[in-house]
Every structure is written in structure tokens, then in C-alpha cells.
N, C-alpha and C positions, 0 to 999 in steps of 0.2 A: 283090035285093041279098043279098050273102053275109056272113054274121057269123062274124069269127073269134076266140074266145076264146082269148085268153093269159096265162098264166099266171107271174104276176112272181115268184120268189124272194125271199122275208124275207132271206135271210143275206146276200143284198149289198147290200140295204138298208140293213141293221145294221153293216155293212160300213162304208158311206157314213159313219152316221152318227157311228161310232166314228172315222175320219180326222177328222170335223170337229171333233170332241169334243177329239182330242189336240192338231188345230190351235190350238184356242180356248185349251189348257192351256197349248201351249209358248207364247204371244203374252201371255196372262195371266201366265206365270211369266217372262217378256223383262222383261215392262213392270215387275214387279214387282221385280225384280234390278235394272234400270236406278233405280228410285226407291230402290229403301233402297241401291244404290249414293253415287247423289248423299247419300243422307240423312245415312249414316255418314260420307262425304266432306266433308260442310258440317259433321256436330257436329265430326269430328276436326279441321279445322279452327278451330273451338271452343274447341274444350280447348287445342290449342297455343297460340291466343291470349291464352286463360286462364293459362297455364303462360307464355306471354313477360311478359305483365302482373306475374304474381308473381315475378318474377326481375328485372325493372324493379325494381320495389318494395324487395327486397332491396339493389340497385346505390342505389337512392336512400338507402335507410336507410345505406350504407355513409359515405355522402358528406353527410348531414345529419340534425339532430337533433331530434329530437319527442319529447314530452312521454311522461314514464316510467309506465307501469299506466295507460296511458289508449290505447283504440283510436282512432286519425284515420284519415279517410278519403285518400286521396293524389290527386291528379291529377296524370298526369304525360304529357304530348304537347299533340296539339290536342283542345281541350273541343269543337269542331266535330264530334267522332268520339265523346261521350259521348252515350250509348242510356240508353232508362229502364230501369231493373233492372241494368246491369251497375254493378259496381263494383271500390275496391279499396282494404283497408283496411290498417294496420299497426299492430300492439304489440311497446314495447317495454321489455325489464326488465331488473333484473340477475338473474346467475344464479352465485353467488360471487364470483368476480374477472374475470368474463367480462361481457358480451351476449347476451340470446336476441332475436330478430327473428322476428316471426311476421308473416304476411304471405297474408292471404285476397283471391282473384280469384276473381268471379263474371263470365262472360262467356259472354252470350246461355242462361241456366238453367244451365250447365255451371262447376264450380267447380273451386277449385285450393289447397291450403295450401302455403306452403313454411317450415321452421323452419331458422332458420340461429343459429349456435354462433358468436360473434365474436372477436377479441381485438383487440389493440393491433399493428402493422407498422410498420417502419424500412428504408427504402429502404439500398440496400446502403452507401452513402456513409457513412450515418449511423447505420450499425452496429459496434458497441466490444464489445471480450470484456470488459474490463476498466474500470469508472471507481470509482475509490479518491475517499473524499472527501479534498479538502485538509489536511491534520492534522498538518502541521508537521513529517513524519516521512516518512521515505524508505521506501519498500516492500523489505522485506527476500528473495530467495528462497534455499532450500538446498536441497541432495540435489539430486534429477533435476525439481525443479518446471521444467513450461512453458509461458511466456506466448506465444501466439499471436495475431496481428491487433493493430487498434489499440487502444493502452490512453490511457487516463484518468487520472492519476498523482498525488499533490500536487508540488510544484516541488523537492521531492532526487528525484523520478522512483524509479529501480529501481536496486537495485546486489545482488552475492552477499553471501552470507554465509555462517556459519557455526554449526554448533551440534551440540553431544554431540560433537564430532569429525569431522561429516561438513561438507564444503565443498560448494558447489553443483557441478553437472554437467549441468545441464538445458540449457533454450532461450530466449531473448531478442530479443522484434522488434527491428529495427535503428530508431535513432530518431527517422527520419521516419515510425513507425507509435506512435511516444508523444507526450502532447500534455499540455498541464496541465485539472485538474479545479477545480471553488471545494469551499467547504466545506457544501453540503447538496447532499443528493442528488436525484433525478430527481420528482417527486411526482405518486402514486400519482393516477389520475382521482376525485377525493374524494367523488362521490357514491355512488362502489362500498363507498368504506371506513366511511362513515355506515351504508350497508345492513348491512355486515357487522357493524358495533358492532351495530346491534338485533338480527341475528340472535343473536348470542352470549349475548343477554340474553333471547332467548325470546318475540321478538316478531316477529311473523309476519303478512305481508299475511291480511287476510278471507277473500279469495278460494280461499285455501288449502284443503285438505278436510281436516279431521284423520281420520285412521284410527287401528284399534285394530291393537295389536301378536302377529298371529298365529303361531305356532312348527309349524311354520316358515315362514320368510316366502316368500312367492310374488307377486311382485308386479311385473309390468311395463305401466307406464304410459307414454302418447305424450305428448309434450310439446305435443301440437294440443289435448290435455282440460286441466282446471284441473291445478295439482301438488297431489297427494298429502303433508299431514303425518304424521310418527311420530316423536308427540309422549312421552318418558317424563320423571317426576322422580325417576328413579332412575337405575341404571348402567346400560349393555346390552352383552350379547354376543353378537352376529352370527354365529354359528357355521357355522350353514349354512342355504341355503336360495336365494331369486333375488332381487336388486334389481334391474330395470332402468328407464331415462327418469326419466320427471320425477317424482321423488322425492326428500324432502329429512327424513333422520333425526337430530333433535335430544332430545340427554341434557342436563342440568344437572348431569352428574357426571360419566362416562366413555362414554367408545363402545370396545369391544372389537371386533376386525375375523379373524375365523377365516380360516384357510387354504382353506378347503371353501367358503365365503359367493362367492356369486357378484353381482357389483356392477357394473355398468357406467353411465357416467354421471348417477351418483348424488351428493348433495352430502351431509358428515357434520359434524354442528356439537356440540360439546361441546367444556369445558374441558379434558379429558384423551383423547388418540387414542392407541388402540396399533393396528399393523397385522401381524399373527402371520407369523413366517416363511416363505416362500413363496409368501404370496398372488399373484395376477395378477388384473389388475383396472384400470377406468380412476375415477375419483373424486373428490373435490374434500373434502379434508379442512379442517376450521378449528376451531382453536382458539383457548384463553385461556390455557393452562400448559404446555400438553408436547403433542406429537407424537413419537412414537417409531416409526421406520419398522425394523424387523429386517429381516435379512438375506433376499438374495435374491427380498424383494421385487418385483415387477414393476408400475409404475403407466404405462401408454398413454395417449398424447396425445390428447384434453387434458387432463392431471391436474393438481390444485395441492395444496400443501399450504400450508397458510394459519395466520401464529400473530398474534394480535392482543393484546399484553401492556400494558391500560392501567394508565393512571396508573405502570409499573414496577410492579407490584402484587406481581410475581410474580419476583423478581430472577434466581431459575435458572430461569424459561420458558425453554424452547427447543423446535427442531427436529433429532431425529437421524436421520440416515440409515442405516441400517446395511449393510454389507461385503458386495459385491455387489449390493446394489439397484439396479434401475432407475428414474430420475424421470424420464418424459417429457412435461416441461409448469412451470408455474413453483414455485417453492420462495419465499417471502416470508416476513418476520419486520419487524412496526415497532412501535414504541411512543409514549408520546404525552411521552419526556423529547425537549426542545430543547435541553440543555445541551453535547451533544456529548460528555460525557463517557465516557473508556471503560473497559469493567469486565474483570475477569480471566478472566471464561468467556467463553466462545461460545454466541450466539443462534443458530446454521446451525451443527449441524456433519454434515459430509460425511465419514465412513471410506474409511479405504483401499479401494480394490478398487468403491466408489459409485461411479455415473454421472450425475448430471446432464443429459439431452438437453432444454435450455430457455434459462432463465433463474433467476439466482438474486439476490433482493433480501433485502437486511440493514440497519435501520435502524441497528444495533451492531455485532458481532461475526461473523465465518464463521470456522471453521477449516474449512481447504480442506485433505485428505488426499486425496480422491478425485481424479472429472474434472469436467468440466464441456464439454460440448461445445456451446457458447451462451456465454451473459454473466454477470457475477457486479457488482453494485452493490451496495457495500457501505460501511459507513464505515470499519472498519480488519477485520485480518486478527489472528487471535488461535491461535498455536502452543500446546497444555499437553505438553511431551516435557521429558526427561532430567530430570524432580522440578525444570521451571520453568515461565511461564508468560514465552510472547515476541510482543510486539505487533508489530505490522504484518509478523509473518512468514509467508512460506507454505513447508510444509515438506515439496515431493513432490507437491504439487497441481500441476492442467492446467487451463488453461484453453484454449478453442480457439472464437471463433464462424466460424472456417472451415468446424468441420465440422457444421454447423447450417443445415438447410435450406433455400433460400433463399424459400420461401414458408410459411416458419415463424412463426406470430403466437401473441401471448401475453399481456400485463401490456399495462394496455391504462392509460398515462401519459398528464398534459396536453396537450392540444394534435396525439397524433400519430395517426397514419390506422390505420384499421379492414380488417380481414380475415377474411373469415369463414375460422372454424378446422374447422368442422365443420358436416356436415346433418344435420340431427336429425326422429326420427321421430314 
């Protein structure tokens, strides 16, 4: 028998086992792609459930009403489809003369907030540029004043007039677009105006953080954490620095607002506001005596400027606009006299060359020189020109809710529907 010795080579061996080795990787790295394909497929799945849940929540909150600084849980479909651990909760609060809706989805461990910004909505039918309270007195207009859309009137309705010389030249709806008014006006959702009396007075949910007043200030908070107080009982002047979210700065003396201070949907509460010429900014002012807006202002929607003059305490509190400002958002002034009575100033006043893009509410008096591209609810209209003083005149003012966007929401009244104004972070 013959024996033949053969000699195997290592390197194709190693050969061998090297294809097997890559086989094994690319099969392991298949299976592996296919599982965390499905995995991220099934969470992102997830989260958009999560994310349609919180947007439900929001739709409900729009359309019904749950109890204020307190979280409820919501159910909303089939209970058949409620797992343990998922959920879906909503709070809700005021936040000046608005809504904040916060709204947490947990769905299958994957979570979701959404914060929405609300106001008040008027379906187009039931939208007026103009309602005058009843007052026994015909609405006077002069110079180039013009009323646009349908107005609100007492029963002498509109007619020109005249003053210092000048006779009217303006614009006049035709009077299938004027209708008669009673003698009180629209009223405010009352549980906003209660919040806002205790703000002015310096009283403040628990919940709140108070913080110290750092120069400069830096400070942007999301409206998903607690808000932030900056609390003083002295004056402040906001010079420069950053406000943004959920922040809310209260003086018991004045608030000064610099040109340089950067503010965005920030709420400002003291008896006296001044806002320095040039500023841009979006904010929520409110006061007890004066608001003073200088010129060329710029305040983005949703801004308000808010004057709350109890008891008349304060008989020249007002709101001034000043000559070229921008208001984008609502303008409000009411007090707590029921008499009707009307006085020789003006509670609103709007300058020449102001704008208005909202709505404008006046327990008492407006002098309208500026525009107004939205609505003015007011009780009478108050001229001070040629060393007099002329009631229910408007002298060169515009009004127009034509040119007011039609998914524009604001002043959020009894009884009418809700729209979110904004998403907040």
C-alpha cells in the first residue's frame, strides 16, 4: 500500500473562514437593520399617536370647559383602546386676557406636550368694526374719518359734521351695513377680569417661582415649567437685556420698558407702564393708571395693553398710543362705574399716524385719530381739537374689520368660540 502525504495550505483555509466570518456579519448586521428598522417604525408610530392625542386634547379644550389650575385627566374616543400607562392630561389658566392650554400625551412610554395661546373668535357673520353704545346721540364723523363694515350705532345712527372749519370727506357704509346697538356693551369673560383685579394688587398663584432681579436680565423660560415671578416694591427699568415665555414682571409703582430690552411674550403688571420710543416687542401690558405707548412703537400679535381703573380711582387713567405705533392685538380700558356717565377725556387714545391691527374695547371714552384695522367697542367717542372738547365725534379716524385677518382672535367675550392665537414653547 502506497501512502501519499499532502500538504494542505493554511491561507485558504483562513480564506474559508474569513467568507464565513463576513457571511455571519452581513446576516447579523440584515437582521439587525431589519429589527431596529421595525423598532423606530413602531416608536415613531408612537410619538405621532402621542402628538395626534395632544392635538385632540387641544380641539377638546377648544370646544369645552375644565376646571382652571387644576390638571384632569381627558378621555377622548373608544375607552376600549385605553392601555395601562398611556394617558392624557390638560391644564388650564389665564394668562392676562387670553387662555394658556397645556396638554401632556404619554403614549406607549413616548411623550408629547403641546402649549397653545387662545383667544375669543367671531365667525365672519358676526363680525362689526364698529358697536357705539346707545347714548342717545348720533355718532358724529369729520375730516377724511372712515367707517368700513358693519357698524353698531345708537338709533340717530351716523351723520357728517363739522369742526374748526373742516367738514367731513371720508367714507360711509351704505345702510344695510348699520344696525342699532342697546346701551351696555359686550362683557368681558369675567373670570379673566377677576384674575387680572388680583394681579394688579400683587397677588399671585403659589405655584409661581419668584426670582431675584438680575441686571441684566437673561431670562427665557418655556411655558411647559412653572412661570417665573419678578417680583419688586419699587419702580423698574427694563433697559436692556432678554425676557422671553413664561414670565410675568410685577412693580407696585411703575415698569419702564427701554428700546434695547428685548421681550417677547412676557406679561407686565404695574400701576404705571411706559414703553420708550422704538421698542419692538410682543407683551401683555396692564395696568391701574396710565399706559403710555411712544411713538413708533412696534407690539406683535398677540400683544394687549390692558388698563383696569377701579372704583374710577384714578379719573385721568388712560391708554396712549403714540404717532406711528404699531398695536397688534387687543387694546382694553373698563372700570367698575355703571352710571353711563361720560367725562371730557379720553380713556383710549389712538394719535395720528397709530395703528391698531386687533380690537379696541372702551368702557368710556376713545379718541380715534389714528386706524384701526379690526373693531373698536366703545361707549362714546371723545374729540379735544380747536380749544374744545366733542362727544361722540371721531375726527380723521378709520376703522376697517375688513382688513383684519380672518383667522384673527383676541378678547375672548361671553359665550363666543375659542381659537388658538398662538403655539407656545
Amino acid at each position: 500500500m502506497r501512502i501519499v502525504n499532502k500538504k494542505i495550505k493554511g491561507g485558504a483555509l483562513q480564506f474559508v473562514l474569513f467568507i464565513g466570518a463576513v457571511i455571519a456579519i452581513l446576516l447579523l448586521t440584515f437582521i439587525s437593520l431589519t429589527y431596529s428598522h421595525r423598532f423606530f417604525q413602531k416608536r415613531g408610530g408612537f410619538v405621532l399617536t402621542a402628538v395626534g392625542q395632544a392635538n385632540n386634547g387641544i380641539n377638546y379644550l377648544l370646544h369645552n370647559d375644565i376646571p382652571i389650575k387644576d390638571s384632569v385627566a381627558l378621555r377622548i374616543g373608544d375607552d376600549s383602546e385605553e392601555i395601562i400607562g398611556n394617558s392624557l392630561t390638560a391644564y388650564r389658566k389665564y394668562w392676562g386676557l387670553f387662555e394658556l392650554f397645556t396638554v401632556h400625551s404619554v403614549f406607549h412610554h413616548q411623550e408629547f406636550t403641546k402649549v397653545a395661546l387662545t383667544g375669543g373668535y367671531y365667525k365672519e357673520e358676526n363680525r362689526y368694526s364698529l358697536y357705539l353704545c346707545e347714548n342717545n346721540r348720533p355718532l358724529v364723523v369729520v375730516e377724511n374719518a372712515e367707517l368700513h363694515g358693519k357698524l353698531l350705532l345708537p338709533k340717530e345712527g351716523v351723520r357728517p359734521g363739522n369742526m374748526g372749519g373742516k367738514s367731513f370727506t371720508g367714507i360711509l357704509p351704505s345702510q344695510n351695513n348699520i344696525g342699532q346697538s342697546n346701551s351696555q356693551l359686550p362683557e368681558i369673560l369675567t373670570p379673566i377680569t377677576e384674575n387680572i383685579k388680583l394681579w394688579l394688587q400683587g397677588k399671585f398663584d403659589s405655584t409661581m417661582e419668584q426670582i431675584s432681579m438680575n441686571d441684566p436680565l437673561d431670562l427665557k423660560i418655556s411655558f411647559k415649567k412653572n412661570t417665573k415671578l419678578l417680583y419688586s416694591y419699587t419702580s423698574l427699568s427694563l433697559a436692556e437685556g432678554n425676557l422671553v415665555g413664561n414670565i410675568i414682571v410685577y412693580s407696585s409703582s411703575r415698569v419702564y420698558i427701554g428700546k434695547s430690552m428685548k421681550i417677547k411674550d412676557v406679561i407686565i403688571i404695574a400701576p404705571e407702564i411706559e414703553i420708550e420710543k422704538g421698542f419692538q416687542g410682543s407683551l401683555q401690558a396692564i395696568a391701574s393708571k396710565e399706559i403710555i405707548v411712544n411713538d413708533k412703537v412696534s407690539l406683535k400679535y398677540p400683544s394687549s395693553l390692558v388698563l383696569y381703573n377701579k372704583n374710577m380711582s384714578y379719573p385721568n387713567a388712560a391708554i396712549a398710543i403714540g404717532d406711528h405705533a404699531l398695536i397688534q392685538g387687543a387694546v382694553v380700558y373698563w372700570d367698575d362705574n355703571r352710571e353711563g356717565k361720560q367725562f371730557f377725556n379720553s380713556q383710549i387714545k389712538i394719535k395720528e399716524g397709530a395703528i391698531v391691527e386687533g380690537e379696541v374695547y372702551c368702557a368710556r371714552g376713545v379718541e380715534l385719530l389714528g386706524k384701526v384695522k379690526g373693531s373698536v367697542t366703545t361707549s362714546y367717542f371723545i374729540v379735544n381739537k380747536f380749544g374744545a372738547v366733542y362727544q361722540n365725534h371721531i375726527y380723521g379716524g378709520k376703522i376697517n374689520i375688513e382688513l383684519l385677518h380672518e383667522n384673527y382672535a383676541g378678547m375672548l367675550y361671553q359665550g363666543n368660540d375659542k381659537r388658538v392665537m398662538k403655539w407656545l414653547y
